[in-house]
PDB file of N, CA, C and O in Angstrom:
ATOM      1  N   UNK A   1      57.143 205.199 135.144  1.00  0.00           N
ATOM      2  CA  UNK A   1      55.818 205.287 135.713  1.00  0.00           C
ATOM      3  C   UNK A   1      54.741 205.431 134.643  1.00  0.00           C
ATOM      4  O   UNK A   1      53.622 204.963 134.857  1.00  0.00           O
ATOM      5  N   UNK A   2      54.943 205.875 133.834  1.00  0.00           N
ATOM      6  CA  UNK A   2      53.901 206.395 132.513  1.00  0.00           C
ATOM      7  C   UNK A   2      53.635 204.859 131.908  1.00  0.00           C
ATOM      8  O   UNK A   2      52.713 204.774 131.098  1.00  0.00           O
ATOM      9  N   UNK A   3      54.195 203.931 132.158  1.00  0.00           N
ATOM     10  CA  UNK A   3      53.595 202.816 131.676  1.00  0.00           C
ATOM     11  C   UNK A   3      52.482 202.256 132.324  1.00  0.00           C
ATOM     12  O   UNK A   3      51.560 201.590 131.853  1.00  0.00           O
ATOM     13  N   UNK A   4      52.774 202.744 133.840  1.00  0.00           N
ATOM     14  CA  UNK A   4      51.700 202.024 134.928  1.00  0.00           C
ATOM     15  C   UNK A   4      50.682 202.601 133.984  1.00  0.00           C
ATOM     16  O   UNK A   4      49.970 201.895 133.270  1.00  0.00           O
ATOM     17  N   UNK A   5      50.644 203.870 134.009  1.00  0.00           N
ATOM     18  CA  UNK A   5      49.324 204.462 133.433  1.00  0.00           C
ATOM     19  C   UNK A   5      48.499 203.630 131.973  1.00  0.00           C
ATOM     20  O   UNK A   5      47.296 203.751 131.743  1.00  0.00           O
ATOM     21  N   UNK A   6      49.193 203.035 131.357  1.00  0.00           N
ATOM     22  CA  UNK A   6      48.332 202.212 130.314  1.00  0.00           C
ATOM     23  C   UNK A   6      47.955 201.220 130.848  1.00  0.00           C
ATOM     24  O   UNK A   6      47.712 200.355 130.006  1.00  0.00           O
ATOM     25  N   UNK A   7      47.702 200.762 132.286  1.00  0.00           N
ATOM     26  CA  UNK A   7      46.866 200.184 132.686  1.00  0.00           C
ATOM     27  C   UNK A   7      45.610 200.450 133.113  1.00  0.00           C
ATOM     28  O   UNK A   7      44.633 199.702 133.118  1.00  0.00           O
ATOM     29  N   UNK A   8      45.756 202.107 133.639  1.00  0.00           N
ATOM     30  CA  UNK A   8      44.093 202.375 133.239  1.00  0.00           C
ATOM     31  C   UNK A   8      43.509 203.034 132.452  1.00  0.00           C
ATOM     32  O   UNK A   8      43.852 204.127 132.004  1.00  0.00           O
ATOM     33  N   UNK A   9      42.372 202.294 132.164  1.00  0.00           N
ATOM     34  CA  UNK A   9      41.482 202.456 130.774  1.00  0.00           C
ATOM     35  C   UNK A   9      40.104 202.894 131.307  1.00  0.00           C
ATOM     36  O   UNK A   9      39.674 202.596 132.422  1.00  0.00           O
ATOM     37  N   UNK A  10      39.295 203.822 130.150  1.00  0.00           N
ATOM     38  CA  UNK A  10      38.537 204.476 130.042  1.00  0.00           C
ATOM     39  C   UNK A  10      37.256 204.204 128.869  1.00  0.00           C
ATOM     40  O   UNK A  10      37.260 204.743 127.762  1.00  0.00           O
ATOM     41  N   UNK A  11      36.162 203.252 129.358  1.00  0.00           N
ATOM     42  CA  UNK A  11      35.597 202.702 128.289  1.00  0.00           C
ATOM     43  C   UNK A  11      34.045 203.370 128.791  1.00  0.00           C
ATOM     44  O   UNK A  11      33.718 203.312 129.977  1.00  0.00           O
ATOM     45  N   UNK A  12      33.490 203.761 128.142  1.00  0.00           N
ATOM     46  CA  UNK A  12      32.181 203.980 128.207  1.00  0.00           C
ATOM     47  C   UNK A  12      31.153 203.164 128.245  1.00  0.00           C
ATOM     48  O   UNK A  12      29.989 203.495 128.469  1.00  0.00           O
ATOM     49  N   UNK A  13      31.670 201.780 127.968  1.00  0.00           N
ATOM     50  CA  UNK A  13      30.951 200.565 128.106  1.00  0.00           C
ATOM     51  C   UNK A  13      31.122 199.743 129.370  1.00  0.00           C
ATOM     52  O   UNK A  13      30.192 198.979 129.627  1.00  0.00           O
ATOM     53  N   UNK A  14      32.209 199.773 130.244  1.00  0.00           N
ATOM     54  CA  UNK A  14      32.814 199.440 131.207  1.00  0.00           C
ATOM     55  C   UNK A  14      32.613 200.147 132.493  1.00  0.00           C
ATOM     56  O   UNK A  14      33.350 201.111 132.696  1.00  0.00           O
ATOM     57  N   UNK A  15      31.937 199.903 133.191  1.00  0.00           N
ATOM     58  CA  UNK A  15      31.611 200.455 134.469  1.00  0.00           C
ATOM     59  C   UNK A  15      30.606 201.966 134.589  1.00  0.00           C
ATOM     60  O   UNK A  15      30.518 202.680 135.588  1.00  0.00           O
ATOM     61  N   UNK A  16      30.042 202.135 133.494  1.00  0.00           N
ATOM     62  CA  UNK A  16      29.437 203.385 132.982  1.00  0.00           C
ATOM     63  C   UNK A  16      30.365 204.002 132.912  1.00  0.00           C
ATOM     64  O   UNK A  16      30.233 204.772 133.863  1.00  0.00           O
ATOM     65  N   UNK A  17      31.679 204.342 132.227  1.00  0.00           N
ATOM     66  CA  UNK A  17      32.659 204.997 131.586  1.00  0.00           C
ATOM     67  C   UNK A  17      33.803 205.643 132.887  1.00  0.00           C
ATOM     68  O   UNK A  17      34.590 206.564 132.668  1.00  0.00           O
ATOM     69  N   UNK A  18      33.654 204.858 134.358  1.00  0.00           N
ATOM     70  CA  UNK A  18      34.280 205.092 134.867  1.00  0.00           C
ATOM     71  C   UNK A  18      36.024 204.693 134.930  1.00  0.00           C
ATOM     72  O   UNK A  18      35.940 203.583 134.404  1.00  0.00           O
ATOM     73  N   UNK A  19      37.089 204.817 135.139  1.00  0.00           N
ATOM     74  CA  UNK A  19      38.195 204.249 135.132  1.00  0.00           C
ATOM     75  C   UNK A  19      38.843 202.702 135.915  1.00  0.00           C
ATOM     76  O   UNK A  19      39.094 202.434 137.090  1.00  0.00           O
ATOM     77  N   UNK A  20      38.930 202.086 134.929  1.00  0.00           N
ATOM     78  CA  UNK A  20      39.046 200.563 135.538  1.00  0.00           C
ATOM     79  C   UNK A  20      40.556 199.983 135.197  1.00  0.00           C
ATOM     80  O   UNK A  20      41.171 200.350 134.197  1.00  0.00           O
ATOM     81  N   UNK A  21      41.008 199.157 136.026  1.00  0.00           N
ATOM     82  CA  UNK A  21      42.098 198.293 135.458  1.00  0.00           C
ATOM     83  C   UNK A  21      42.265 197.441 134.213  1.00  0.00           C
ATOM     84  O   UNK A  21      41.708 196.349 134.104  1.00  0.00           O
ATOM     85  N   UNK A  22      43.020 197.947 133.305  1.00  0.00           N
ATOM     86  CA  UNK A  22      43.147 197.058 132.284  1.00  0.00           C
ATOM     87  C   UNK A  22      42.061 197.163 131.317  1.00  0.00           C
ATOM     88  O   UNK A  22      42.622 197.266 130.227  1.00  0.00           O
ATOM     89  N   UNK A  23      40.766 197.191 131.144  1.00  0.00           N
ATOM     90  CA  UNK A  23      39.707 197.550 130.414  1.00  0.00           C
ATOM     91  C   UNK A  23      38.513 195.989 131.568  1.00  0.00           C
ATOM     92  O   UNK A  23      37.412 195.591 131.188  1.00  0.00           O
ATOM     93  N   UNK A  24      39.034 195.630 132.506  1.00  0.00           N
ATOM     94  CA  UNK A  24      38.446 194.605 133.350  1.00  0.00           C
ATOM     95  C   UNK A  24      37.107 195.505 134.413  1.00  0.00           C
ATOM     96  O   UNK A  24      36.988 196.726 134.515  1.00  0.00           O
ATOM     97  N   UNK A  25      36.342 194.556 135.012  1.00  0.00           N
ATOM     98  CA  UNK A  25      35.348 195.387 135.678  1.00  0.00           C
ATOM     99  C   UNK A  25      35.758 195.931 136.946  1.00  0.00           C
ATOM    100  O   UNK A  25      34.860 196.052 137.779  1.00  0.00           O
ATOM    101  N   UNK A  26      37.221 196.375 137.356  1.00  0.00           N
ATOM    102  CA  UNK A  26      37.541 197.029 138.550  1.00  0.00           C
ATOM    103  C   UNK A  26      37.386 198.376 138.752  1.00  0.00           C
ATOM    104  O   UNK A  26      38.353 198.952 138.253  1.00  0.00           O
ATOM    105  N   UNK A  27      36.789 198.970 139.142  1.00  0.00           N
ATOM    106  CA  UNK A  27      36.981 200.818 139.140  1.00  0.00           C
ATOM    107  C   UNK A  27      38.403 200.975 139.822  1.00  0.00           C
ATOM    108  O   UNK A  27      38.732 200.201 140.721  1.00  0.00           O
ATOM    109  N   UNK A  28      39.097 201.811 139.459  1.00  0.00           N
ATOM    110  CA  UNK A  28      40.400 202.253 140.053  1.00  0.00           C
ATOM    111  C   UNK A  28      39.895 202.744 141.480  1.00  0.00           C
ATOM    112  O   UNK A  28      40.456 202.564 142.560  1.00  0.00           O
ATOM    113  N   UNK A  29      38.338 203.607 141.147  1.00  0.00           N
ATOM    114  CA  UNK A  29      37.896 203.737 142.724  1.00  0.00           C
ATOM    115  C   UNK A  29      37.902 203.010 144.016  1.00  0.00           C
ATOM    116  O   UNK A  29      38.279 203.339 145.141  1.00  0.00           O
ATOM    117  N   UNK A  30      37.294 201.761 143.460  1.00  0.00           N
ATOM    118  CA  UNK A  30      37.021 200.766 144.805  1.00  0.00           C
ATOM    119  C   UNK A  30      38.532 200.300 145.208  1.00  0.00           C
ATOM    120  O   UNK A  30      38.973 200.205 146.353  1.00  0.00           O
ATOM    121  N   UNK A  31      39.215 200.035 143.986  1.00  0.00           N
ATOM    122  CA  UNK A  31      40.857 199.557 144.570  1.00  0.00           C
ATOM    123  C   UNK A  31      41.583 200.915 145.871  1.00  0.00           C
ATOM    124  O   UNK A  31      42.094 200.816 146.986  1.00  0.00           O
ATOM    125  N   UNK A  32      41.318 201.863 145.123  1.00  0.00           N
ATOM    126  CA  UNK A  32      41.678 203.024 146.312  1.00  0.00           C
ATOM    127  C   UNK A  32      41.193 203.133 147.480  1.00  0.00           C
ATOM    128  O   UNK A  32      41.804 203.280 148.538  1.00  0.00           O
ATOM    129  N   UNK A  33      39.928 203.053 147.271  1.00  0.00           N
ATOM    130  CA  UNK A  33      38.848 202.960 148.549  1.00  0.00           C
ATOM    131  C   UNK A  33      39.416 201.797 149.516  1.00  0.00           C
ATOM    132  O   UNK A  33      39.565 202.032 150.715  1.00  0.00           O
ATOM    133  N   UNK A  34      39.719 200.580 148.982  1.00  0.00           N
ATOM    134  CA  UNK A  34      40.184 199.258 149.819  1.00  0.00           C
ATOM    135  C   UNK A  34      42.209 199.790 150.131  1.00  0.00           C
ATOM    136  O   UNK A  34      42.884 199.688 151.156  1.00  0.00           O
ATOM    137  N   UNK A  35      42.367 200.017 149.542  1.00  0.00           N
ATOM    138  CA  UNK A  35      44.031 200.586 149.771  1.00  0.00           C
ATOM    139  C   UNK A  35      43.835 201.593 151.471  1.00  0.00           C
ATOM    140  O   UNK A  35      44.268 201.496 152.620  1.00  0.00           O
ATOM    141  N   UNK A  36      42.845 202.587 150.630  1.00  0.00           N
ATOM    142  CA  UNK A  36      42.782 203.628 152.245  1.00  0.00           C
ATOM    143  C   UNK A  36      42.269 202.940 153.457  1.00  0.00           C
ATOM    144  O   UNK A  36      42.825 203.217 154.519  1.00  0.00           O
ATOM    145  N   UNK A  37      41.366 202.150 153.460  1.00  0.00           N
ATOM    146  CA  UNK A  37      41.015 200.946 154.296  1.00  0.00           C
ATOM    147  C   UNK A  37      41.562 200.347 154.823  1.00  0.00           C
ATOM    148  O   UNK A  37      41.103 199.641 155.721  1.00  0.00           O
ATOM    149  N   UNK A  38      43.052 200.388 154.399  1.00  0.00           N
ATOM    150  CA  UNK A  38      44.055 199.708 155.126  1.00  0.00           C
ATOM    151  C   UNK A  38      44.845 198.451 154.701  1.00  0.00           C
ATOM    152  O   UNK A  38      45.930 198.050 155.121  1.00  0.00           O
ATOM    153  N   UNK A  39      43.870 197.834 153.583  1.00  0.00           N
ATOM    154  CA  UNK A  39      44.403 196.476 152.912  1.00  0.00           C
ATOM    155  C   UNK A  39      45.639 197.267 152.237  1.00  0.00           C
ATOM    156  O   UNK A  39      45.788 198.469 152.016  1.00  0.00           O
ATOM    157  N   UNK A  40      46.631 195.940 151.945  1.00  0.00           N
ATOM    158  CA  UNK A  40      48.032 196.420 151.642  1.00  0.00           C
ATOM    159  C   UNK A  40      47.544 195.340 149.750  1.00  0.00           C
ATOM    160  O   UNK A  40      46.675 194.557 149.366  1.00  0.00           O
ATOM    161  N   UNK A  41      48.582 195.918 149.272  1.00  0.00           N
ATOM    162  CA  UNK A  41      48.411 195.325 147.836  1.00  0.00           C
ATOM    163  C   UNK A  41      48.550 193.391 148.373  1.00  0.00           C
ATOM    164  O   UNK A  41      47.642 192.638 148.020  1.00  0.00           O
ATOM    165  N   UNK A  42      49.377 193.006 148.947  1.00  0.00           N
ATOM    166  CA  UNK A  42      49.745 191.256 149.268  1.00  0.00           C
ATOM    167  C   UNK A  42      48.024 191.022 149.198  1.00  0.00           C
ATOM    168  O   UNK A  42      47.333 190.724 148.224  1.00  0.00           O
ATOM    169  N   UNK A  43      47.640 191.269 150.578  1.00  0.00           N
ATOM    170  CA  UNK A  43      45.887 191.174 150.511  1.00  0.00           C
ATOM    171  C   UNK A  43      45.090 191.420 149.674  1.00  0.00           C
ATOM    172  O   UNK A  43      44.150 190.625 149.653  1.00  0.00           O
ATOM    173  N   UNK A  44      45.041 192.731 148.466  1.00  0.00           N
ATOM    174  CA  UNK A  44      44.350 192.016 147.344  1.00  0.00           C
ATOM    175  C   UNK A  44      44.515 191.735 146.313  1.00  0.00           C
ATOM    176  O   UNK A  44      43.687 191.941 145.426  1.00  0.00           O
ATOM    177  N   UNK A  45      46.098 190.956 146.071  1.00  0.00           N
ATOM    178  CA  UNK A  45      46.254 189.891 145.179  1.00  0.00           C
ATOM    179  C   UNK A  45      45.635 188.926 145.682  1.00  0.00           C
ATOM    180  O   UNK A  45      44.818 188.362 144.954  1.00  0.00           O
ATOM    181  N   UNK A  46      45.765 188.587 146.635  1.00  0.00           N
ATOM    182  CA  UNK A  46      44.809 187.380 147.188  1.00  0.00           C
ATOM    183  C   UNK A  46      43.021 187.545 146.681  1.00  0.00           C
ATOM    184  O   UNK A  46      42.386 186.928 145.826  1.00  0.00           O
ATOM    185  N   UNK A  47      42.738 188.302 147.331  1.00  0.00           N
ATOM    186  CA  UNK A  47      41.494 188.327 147.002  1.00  0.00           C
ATOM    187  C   UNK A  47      40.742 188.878 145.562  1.00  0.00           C
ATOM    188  O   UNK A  47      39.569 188.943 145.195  1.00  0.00           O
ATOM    189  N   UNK A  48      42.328 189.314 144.825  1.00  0.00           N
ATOM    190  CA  UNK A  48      41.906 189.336 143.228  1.00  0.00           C
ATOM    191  C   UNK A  48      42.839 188.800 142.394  1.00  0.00           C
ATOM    192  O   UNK A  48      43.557 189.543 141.724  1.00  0.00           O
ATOM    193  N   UNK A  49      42.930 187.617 142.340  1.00  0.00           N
ATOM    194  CA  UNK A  49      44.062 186.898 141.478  1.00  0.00           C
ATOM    195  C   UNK A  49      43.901 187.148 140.249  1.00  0.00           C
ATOM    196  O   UNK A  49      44.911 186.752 139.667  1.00  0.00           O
ATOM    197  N   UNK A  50      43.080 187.650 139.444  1.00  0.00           N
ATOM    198  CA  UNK A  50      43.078 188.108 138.383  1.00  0.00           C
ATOM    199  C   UNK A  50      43.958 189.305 137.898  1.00  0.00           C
ATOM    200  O   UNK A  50      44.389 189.506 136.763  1.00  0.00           O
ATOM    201  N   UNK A  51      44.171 190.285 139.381  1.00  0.00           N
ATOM    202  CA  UNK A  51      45.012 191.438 138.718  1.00  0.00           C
ATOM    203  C   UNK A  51      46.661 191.159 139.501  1.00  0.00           C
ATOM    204  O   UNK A  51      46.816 190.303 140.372  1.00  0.00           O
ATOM    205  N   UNK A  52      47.441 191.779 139.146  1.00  0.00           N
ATOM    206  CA  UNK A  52      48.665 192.145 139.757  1.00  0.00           C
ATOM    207  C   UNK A  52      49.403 193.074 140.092  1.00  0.00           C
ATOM    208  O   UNK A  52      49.183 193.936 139.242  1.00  0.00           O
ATOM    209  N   UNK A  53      50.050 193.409 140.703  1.00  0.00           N
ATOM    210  CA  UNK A  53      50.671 194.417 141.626  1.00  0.00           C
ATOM    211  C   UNK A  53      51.286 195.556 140.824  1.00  0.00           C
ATOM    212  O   UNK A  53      51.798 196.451 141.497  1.00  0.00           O
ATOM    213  N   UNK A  54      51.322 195.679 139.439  1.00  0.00           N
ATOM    214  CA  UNK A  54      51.240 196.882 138.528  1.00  0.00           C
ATOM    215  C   UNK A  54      49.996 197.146 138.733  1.00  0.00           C
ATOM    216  O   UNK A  54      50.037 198.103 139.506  1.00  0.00           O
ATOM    217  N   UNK A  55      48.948 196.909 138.535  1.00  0.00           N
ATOM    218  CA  UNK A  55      47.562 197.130 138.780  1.00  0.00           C
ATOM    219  C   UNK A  55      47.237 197.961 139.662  1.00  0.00           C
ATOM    220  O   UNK A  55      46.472 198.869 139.337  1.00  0.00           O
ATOM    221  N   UNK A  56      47.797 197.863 141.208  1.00  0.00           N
ATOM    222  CA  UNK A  56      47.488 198.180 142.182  1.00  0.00           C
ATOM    223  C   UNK A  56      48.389 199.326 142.255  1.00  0.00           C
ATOM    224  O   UNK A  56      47.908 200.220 142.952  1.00  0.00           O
ATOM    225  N   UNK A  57      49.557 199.604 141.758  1.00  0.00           N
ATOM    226  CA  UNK A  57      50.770 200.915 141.609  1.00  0.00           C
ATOM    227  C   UNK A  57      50.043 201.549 140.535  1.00  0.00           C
ATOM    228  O   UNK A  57      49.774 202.745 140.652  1.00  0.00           O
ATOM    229  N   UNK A  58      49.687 200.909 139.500  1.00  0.00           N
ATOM    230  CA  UNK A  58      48.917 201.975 138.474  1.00  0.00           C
ATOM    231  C   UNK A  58      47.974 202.475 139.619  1.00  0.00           C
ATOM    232  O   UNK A  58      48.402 203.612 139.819  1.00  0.00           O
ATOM    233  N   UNK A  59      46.916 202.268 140.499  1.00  0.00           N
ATOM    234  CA  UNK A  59      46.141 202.687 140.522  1.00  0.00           C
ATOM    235  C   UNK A  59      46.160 204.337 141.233  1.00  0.00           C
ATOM    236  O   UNK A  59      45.447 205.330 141.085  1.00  0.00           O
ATOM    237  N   UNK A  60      47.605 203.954 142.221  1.00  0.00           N
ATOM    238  CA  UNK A  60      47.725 204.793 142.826  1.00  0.00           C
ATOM    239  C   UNK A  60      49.095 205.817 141.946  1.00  0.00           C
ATOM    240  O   UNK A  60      49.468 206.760 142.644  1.00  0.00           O
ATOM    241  N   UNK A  61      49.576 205.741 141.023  1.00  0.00           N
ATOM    242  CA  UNK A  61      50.067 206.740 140.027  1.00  0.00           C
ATOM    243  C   UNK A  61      48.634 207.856 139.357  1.00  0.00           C
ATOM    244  O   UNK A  61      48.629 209.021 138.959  1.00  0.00           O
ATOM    245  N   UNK A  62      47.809 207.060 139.460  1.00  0.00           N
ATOM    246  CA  UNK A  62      46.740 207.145 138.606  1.00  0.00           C
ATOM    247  C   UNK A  62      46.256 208.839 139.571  1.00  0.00           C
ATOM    248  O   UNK A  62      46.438 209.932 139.034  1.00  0.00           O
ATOM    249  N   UNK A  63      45.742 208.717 140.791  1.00  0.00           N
ATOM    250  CA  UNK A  63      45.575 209.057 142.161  1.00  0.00           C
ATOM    251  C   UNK A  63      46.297 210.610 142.163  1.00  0.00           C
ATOM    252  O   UNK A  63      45.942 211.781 142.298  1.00  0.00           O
ATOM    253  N   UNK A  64      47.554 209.828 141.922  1.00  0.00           N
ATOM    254  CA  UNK A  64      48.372 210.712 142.316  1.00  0.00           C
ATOM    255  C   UNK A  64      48.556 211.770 140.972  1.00  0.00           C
ATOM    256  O   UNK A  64      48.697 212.988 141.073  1.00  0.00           O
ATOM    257  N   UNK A  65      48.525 211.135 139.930  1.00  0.00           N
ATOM    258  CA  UNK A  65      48.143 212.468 138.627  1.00  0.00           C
ATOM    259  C   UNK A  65      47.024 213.346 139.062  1.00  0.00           C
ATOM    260  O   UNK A  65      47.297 214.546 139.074  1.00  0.00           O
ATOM    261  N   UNK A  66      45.550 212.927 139.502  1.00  0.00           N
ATOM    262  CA  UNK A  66      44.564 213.733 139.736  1.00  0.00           C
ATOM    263  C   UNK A  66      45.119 214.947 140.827  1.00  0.00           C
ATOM    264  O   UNK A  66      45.082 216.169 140.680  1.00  0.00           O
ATOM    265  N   UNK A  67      45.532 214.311 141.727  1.00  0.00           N
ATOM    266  CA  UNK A  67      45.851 215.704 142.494  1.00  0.00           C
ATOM    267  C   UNK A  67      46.668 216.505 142.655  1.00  0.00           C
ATOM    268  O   UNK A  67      46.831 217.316 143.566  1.00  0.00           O
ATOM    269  N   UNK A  68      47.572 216.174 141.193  1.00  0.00           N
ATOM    270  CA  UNK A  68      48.523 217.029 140.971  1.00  0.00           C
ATOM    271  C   UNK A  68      47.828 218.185 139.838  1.00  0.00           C
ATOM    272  O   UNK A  68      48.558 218.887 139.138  1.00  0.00           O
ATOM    273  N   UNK A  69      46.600 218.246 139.788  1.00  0.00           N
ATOM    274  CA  UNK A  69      46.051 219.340 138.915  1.00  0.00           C
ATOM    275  C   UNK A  69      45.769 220.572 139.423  1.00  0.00           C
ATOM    276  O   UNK A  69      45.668 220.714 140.642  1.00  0.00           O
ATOM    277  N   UNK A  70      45.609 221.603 138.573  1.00  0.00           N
ATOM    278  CA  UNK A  70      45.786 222.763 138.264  1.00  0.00           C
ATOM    279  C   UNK A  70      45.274 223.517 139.712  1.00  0.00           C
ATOM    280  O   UNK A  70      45.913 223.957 140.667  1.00  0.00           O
ATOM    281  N   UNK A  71      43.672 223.448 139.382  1.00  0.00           N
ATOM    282  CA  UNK A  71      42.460 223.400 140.360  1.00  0.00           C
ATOM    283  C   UNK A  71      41.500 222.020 140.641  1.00  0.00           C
ATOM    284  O   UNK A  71      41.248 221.243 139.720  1.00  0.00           O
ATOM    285  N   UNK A  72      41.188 221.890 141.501  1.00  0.00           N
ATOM    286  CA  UNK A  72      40.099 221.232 142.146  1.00  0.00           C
ATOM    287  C   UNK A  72      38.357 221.717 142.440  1.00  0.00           C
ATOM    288  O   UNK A  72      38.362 222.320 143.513  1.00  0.00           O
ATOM    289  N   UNK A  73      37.255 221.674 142.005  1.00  0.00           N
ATOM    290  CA  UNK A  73      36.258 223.048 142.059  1.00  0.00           C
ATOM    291  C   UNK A  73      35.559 222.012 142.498  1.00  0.00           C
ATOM    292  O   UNK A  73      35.646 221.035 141.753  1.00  0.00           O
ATOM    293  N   UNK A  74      34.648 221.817 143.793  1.00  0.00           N
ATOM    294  CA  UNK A  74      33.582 220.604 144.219  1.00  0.00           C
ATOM    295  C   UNK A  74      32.585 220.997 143.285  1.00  0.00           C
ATOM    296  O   UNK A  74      32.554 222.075 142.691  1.00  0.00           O
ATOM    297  N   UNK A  75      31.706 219.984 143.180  1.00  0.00           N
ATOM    298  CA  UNK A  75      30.935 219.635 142.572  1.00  0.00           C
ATOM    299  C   UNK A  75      29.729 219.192 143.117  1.00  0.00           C
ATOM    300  O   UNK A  75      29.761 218.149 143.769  1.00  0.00           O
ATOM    301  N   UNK A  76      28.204 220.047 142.913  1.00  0.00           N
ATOM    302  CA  UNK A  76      27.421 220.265 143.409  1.00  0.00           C
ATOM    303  C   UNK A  76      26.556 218.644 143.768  1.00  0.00           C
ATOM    304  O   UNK A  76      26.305 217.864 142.849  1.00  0.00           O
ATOM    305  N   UNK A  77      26.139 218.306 145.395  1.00  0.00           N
ATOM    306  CA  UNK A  77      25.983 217.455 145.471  1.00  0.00           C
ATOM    307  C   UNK A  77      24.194 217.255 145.549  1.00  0.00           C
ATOM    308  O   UNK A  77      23.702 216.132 145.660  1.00  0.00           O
TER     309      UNK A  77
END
C-alpha cells in the first residue's frame, strides 16, 4: 500500500499546495468527493483517461491515513 501513497504529491505550485494525483491538476479532494457521490472508480476512468485505478486506490489509502490520526481539532470557519 505505501506505494499507492507516492502517488500523491504535494506541490505548492499545483493546486495552491493542495494534494493531487501524481503532481497532475487533480485534488485527491474532488476524486473523494466524486467516489462519495457514488461514482465507482470504472466511471472515472472513463471520464479521466488520463489517470488510472492506482490513482483512485491511492486516493482513498490517502483518506484513510488522515483518519487514522492521533486527534482531529475543527477548524475555525
Amino acid at each position: 500500500m505505501e506505494t499507492l501513497l507516492k502517488r500523491i504529491t504535494i506541490n505548492p505550485e499545483i493546486c495552491h499546495g493542495k494534494p493531487t494525483i501524481r503532481g497532475l491538476r487533480y485534488p485527491v479532494e474532488n476524486m473523494l468527493e466524486l467516489m462519495a457521490a457514488g461514482m465507482t472508480i470504472e466511471e472515472l476512468l472513463e471520464d479521466y483517461p488520463d489517470l488510472e485505478r492506482e490513482d483512485f486506490l491511492a486516493c482513498l489509502e490517502y483518506a484513510s491515513k488522515l483518519v487514522n490520526l492521533k486527534s482531529i481539532h475543527k477548524i475555525a470557519s
